[in-house]
N, C-alpha and C positions, 0 to 999 in steps of 0.2 A: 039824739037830737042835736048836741055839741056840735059832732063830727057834719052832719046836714048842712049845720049853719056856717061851719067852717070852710064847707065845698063849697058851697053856695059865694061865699065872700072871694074862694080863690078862683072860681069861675065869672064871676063881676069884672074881676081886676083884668085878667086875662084879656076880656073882649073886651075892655075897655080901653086895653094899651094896644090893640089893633095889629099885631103884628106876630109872626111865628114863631117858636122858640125848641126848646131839644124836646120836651115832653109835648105838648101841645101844639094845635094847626089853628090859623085863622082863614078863613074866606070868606072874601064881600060878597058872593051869592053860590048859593047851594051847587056842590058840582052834580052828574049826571053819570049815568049807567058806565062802565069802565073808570071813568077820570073817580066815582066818589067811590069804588071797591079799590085802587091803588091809593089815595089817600087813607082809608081804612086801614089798610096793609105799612104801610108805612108809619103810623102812628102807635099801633101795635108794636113795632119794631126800633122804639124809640133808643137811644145812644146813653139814655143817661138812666136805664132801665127802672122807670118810673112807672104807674097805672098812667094812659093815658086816653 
């Protein structure tokens, strides 16, 4: 339950602060068939080898 509430908090902040970063992706409207399987792909393959 700790860990839930913990994600929860670091996923608030995240889209709160609007912006992309080494583990995580923002975007202001949902992408679409090819453009949202490369963001998938890429975020999986993050640089600072984090869950993301």
């Amino acid at each position: 339950m700790i860990d839930d509430l913990m994600l929860l908090d670091e996923v608030r902040g995240l889209v709160a602060d609007g912006y992309e970063g080494g583990y995580w992706d923002f975007k202001a409207q949902w992408p679409e068939g090819a453009e949202l399987l490369h963001d998938i792909l890429c975020m999986a393959n993050n640089l600072e080898e984090r869950d993301a």
